[in-house]
LUMVOLO-735753 format. One record per residue (C-alpha): residue number from 0; x, z, y. Coordinates in pm, whole numbers, plus 50000, padded with zeros to 5 digits. Layout:
! LUMVOLO-735753
PT/NUM/X/Z/Y $
...
***
This chain:
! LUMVOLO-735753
PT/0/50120/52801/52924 $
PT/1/50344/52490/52774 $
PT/2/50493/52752/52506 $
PT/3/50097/52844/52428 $
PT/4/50019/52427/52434 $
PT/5/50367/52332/52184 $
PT/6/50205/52594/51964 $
PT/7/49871/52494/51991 $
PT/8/49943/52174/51888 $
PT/9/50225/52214/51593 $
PT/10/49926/52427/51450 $
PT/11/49643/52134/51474 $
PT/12/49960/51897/51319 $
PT/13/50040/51691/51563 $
PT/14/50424/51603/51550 $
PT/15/50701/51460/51826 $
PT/16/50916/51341/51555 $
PT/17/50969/50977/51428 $
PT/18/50944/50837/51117 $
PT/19/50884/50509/50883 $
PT/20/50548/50378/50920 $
PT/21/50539/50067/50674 $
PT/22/50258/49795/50700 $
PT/23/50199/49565/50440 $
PT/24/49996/49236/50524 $
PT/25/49825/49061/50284 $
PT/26/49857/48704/50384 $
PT/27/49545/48549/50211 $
PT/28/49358/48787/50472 $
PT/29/49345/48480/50654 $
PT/30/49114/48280/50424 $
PT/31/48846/48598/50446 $
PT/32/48497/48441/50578 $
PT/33/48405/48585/50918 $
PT/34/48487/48880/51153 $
PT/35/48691/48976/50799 $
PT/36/48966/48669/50907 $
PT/37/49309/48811/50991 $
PT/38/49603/48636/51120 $
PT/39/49942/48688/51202 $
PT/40/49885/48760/51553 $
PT/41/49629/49016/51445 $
PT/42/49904/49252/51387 $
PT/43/49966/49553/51593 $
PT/44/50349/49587/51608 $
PT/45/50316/49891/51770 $
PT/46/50186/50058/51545 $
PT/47/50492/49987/51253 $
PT/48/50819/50036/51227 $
PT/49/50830/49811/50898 $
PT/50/50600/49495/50845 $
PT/51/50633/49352/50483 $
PT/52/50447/49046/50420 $
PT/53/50283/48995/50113 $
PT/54/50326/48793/49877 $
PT/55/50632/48563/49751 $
PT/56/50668/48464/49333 $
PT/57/50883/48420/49129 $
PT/58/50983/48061/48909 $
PT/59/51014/48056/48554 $
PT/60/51390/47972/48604 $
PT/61/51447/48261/48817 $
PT/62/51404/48141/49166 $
PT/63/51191/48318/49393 $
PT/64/50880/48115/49481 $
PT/65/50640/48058/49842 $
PT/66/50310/48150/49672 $
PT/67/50150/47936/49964 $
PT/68/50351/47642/50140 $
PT/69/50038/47546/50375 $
PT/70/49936/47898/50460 $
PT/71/50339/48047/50423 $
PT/72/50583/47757/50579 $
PT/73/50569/47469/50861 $
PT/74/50638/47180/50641 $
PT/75/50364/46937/50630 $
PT/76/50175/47064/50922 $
PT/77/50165/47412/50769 $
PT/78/50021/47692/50984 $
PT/79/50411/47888/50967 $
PT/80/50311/48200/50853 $
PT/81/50677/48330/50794 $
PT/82/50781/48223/51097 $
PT/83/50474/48377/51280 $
PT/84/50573/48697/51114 $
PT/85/50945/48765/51149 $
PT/86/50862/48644/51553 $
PT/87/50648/49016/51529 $
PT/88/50969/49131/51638 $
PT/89/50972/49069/51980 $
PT/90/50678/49293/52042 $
PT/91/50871/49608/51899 $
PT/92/51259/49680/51973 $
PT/93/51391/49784/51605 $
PT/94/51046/49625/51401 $
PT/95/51184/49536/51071 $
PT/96/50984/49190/50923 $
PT/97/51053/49201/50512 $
PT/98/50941/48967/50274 $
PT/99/50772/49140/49934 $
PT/100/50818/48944/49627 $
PT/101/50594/49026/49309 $
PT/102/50256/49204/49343 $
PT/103/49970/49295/49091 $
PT/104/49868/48940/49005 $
PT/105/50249/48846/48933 $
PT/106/50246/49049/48645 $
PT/107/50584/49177/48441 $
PT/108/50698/48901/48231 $
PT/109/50829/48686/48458 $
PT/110/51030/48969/48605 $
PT/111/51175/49109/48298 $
PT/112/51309/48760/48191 $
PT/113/51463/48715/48501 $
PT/114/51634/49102/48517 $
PT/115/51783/49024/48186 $
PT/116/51935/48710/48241 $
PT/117/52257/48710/48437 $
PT/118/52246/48351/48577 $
PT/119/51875/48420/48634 $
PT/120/51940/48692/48876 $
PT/121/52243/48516/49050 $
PT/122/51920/48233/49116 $
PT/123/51719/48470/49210 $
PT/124/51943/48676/49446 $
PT/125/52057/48319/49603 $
PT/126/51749/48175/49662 $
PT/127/51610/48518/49802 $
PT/128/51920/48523/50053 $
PT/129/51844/48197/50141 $
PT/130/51468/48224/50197 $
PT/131/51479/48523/50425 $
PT/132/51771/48342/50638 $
PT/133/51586/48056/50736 $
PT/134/51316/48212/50850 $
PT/135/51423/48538/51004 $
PT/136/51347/48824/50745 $
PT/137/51530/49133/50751 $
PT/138/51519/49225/50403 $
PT/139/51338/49255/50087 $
PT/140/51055/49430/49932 $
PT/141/51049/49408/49544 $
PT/142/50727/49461/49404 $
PT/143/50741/49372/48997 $
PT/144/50464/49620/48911 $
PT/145/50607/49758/48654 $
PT/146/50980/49745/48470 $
PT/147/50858/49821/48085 $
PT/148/50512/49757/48134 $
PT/149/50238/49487/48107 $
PT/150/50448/49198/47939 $
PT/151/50792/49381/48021 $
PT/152/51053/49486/47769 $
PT/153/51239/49857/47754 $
PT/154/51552/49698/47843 $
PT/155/51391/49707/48179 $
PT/156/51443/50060/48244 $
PT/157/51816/49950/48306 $
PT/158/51801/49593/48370 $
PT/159/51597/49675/48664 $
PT/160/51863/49900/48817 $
PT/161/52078/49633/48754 $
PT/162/51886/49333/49012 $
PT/163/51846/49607/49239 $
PT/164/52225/49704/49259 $
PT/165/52326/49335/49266 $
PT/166/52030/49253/49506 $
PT/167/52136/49559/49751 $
PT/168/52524/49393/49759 $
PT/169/52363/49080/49831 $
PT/170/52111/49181/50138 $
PT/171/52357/49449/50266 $
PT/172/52634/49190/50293 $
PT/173/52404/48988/50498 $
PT/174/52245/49291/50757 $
PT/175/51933/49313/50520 $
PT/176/51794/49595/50351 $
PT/177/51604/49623/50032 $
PT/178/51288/49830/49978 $
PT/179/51054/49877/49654 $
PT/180/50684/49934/49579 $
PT/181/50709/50161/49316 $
PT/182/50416/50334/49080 $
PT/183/50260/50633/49160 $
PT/184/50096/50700/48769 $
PT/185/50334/50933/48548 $
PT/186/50326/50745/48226 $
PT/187/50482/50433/48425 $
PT/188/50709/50666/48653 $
PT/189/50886/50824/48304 $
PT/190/50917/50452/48141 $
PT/191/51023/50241/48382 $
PT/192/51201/50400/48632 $
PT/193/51548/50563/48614 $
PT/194/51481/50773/48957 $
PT/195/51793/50862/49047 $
PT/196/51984/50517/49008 $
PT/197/51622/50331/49190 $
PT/198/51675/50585/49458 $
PT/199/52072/50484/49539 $
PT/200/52001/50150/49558 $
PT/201/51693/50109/49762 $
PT/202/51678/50186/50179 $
PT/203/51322/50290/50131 $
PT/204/51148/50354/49832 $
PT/205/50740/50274/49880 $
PT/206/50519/50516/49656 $
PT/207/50240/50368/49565 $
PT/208/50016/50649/49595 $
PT/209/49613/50540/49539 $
PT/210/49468/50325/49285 $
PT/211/49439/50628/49063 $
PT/212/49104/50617/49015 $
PT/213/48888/50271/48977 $
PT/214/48602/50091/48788 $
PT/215/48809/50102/48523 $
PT/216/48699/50442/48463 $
PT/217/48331/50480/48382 $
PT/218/48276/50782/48660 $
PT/219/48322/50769/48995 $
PT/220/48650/50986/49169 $
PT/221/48867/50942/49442 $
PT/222/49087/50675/49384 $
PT/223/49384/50823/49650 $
PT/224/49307/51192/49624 $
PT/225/49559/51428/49781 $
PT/226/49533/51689/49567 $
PT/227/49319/51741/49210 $
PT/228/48913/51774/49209 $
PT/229/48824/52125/49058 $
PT/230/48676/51944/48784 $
PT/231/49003/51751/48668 $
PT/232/49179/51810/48325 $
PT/233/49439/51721/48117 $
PT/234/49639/51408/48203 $
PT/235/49371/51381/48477 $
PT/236/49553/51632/48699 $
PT/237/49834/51404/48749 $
PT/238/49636/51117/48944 $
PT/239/49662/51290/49288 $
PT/240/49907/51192/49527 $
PT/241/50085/51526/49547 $
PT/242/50154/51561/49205 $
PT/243/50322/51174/49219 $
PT/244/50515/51260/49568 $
PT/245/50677/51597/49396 $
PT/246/50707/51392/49077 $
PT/247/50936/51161/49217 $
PT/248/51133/51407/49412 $
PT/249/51180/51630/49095 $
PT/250/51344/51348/48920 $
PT/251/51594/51267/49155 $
PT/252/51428/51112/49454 $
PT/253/51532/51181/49812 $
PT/254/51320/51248/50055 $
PT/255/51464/51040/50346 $
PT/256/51405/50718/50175 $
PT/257/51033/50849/49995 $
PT/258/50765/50643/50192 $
PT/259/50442/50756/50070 $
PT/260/50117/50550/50034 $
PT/261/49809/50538/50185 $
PT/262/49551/50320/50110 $
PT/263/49309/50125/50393 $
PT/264/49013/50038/50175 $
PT/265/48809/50186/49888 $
PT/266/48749/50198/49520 $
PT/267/48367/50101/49481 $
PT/268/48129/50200/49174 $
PT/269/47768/50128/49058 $
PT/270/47589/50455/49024 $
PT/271/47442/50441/48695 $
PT/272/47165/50719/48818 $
PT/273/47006/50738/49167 $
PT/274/47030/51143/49114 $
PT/275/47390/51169/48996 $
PT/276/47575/51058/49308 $
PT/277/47923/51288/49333 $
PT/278/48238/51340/49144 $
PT/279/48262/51246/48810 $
PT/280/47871/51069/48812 $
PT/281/47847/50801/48547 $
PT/282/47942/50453/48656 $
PT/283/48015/50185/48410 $
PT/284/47995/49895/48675 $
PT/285/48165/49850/48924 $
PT/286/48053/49825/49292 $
PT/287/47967/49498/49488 $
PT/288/48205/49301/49690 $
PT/289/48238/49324/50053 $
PT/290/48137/49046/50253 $
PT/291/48524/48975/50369 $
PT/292/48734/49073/50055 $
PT/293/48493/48956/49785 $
PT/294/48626/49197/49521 $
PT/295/48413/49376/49296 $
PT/296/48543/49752/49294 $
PT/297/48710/49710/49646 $
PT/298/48578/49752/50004 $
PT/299/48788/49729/50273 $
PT/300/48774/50002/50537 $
PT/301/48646/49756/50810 $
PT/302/48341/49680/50576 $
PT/303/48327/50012/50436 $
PT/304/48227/50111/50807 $
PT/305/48059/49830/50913 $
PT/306/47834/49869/50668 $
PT/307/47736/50241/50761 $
PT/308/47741/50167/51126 $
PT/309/47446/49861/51108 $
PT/310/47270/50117/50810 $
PT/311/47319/50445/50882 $
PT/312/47007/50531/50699 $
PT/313/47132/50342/50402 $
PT/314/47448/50590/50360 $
PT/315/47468/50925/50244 $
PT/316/47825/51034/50346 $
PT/317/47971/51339/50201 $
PT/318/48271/51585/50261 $
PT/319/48295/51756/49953 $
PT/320/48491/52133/50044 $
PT/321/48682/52110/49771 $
PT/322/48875/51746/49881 $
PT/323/49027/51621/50184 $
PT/324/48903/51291/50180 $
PT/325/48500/51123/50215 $
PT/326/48293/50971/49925 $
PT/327/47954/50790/50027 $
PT/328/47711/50637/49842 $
PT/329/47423/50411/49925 $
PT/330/47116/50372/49674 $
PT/331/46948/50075/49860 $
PT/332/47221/49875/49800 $
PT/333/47265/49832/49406 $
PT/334/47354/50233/49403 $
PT/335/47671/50181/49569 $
PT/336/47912/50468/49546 $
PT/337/48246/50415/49777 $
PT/338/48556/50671/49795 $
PT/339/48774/50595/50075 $
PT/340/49005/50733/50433 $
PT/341/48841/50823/50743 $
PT/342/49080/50919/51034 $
PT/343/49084/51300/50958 $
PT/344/49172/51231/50575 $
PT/345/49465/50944/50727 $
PT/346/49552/51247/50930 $
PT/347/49569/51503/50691 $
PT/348/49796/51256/50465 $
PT/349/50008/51137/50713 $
PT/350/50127/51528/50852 $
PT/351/50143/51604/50461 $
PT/352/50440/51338/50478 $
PT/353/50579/51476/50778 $
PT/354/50554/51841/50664 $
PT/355/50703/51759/50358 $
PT/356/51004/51617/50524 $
PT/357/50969/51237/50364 $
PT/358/51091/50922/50558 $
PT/359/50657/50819/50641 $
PT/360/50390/50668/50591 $
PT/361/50323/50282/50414 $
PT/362/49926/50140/50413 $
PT/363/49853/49893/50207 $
PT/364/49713/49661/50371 $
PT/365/49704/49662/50757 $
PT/366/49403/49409/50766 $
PT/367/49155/49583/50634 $
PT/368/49152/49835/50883 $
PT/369/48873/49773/51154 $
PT/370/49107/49599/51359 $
PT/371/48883/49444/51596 $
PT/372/48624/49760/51645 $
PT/373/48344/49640/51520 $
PT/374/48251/49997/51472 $
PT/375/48283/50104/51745 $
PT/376/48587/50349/51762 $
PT/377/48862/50129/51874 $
PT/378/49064/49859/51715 $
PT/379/49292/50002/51411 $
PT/380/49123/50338/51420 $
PT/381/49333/50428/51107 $
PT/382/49647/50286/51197 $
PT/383/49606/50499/51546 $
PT/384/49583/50838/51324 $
PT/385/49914/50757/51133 $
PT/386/50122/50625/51438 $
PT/387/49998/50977/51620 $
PT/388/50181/51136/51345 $
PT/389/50473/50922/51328 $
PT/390/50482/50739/51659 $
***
């Protein structure tokens, strides 16, 4: 009977081995208006073996910058949100607290000055080392999205290996380790990133596999699908995340250090047709804000299902065969159209990692799961799926 229950269960996916399971937390989440408000203490522990808090900057002059002294430090009666972080630790024996420099909004240009610049770097690496010692950090996460790219120069492809090689001597003299968020789209993969020479010098290497689909594009897709839509073509059939995870491992990656993505909220559309409402429907708006994260194009899983839960007759969801994760779309509500996770597409993801033999898992962002249960199936109802795969 236990040799019949091990085999039941390897074939449903279920695992007994450990791996990396990487949490960013966006640290604005505390500003969101109501049950959306996440602090510090919000965070699970349990269920990460990584925590990377997001966001630091970077100066002109090359030193690395706290993007929010009141919210960030204790200084001027602060709220001490480093400090509130790296103390995580104690909930979890072995919890690693980073700190994640750069981001989306940071842009490239900043980042490529500093690369090429030797004194800049020797700032930058200095002021880094210093920064994560006084306030506990175990390492770094460097997130300039992208070497080469929007502002950068093509010296970047190698200046980039570069910081990372000098910033790995730095953080490994001290006990730290150094991690990357790293793009998941081919075009940037093949121009800014020497794969092979990234991969030696990072501990972790965090694929940033979603965001391939978005308002940006007048139709509506899945914006983290695991594999293509039967209808995809051309350059198209590259924004999945199994083409990006074997695309990095075919050009040098290893597996042991390839952390792959998965995202916690959605890419939102506005239907342009109350009768057109799956893949590929036209959509040249994008879709309203959530009450807590206030984005345009961007619902956070916690809204995403609070929203269906108070109107289920609002919400059409849908399971298309031919994909592994949900779309739903609500025409009451400005034709809404929303791809996002549910716990069997987390689940799916997160034993495709394991099956493929790479280090984990990394969500971006840990708050915007429905961490307080407001609908109804338990606090971090994602973030339960992934550690059940990786516990």
């Amino acid at each position: 009977m236990k040799l019949l229950l091990l085999a039941s269960l390897l074939a449903l996916g279920f695992s007994y081995t450990a791996g990396e399971v990487v949490c960013y937390y966006s640290s604005w989440a505390v500003y969101r208006p109501g049950k959306g408000k996440f602090e510090v203490e919000d965070i699970d522990a349990e269920l990460c073996t990584h925590l990377v808090y997001a966001f630091a900057g970077l100066h002109e002059n090359g030193k690395i910058m706290v993007f929010d002294p009141y919210n960030d430090l204790c200084e001027d009666y602060g709220m001490c949100g480093y400090d509130r972080f790296t103390t995580l630790k104690r909930q979890r024996p072995g919890l690693k607290t980073t700190l994640g420099v750069g981001g989306w909004n940071e842009g490239s240009t900043k980042y490529s000055n500093m690369a090429a610049d030797p004194a800049k770097r020797k700032i930058f690496i200095d002021s880094t080392i210093e920064l994560l010692k006084a306030h506990d950090f175990d390492g770094l996460d460097m997130d300039w999205e992208y070497p080469t790219q929007r502002g950068g120069s093509p010296d970047d492809y190698v200046n980039y290996v570069t910081l990372l090689t000098e910033l790995r001597e730095a953080l490994h003299a001290e006990g730290m380790i150094l991690t990357a968020a790293v793009s998941a789209g081919k075009p940037t993969i093949d121009a800014a990133y020497n794969v092979p020479a990234v991969s030696e010098q990072l501990d972790l290497i965090h694929l940033m596999t979603y965001d391939l689909h978005g308002d940006w594009e007048p139709y509506t897709h899945h914006q983290s699908c695991l594999y293509p839509h039967p209808d995809d073509t051309g350059d198209t059939l590259t924004l999945n995340v199994d083409f990006a995870v074997n695309y990095w491992l075919e050009k040098g990656a290893p597996k042991n250090k390839l952390i792959m993505g998965i995202p916690l909220y959605g890419r939102t559309w506005s239907l342009d047709s109350k009768t057109n409402t799956g893949f590929y429907a036209p959509a040249s708006q994008p879709g309203q804000g959530g009450p807590y994260t206030e984005e345009p194009g961007y619902m956070g899983y916690n809204e995403i299902c609070e929203s269906q839960e108070n109107h289920p007759d609002a919400w059409t969801i849908v399971h298309d065969p031919a994909m592994n994760e949900p779309y739903a779309y609500n025409l009451q509500k400005s034709n809404l159209w929303t791809s996002y996770e549910d716990a069997d597409s987390v689940t799916i993801k997160a034993n495709y990692a394991k099956n493929l033999g790479l280090a984990g898992c990394m969500v971006w962002s840990i708050d915007t799961d429905d961490f307080n249960s407001h609908c109804g199936k338990g606090p971090y109802p994602l973030m339960q799926r992934i550690h059940a795969v990786f516990p």
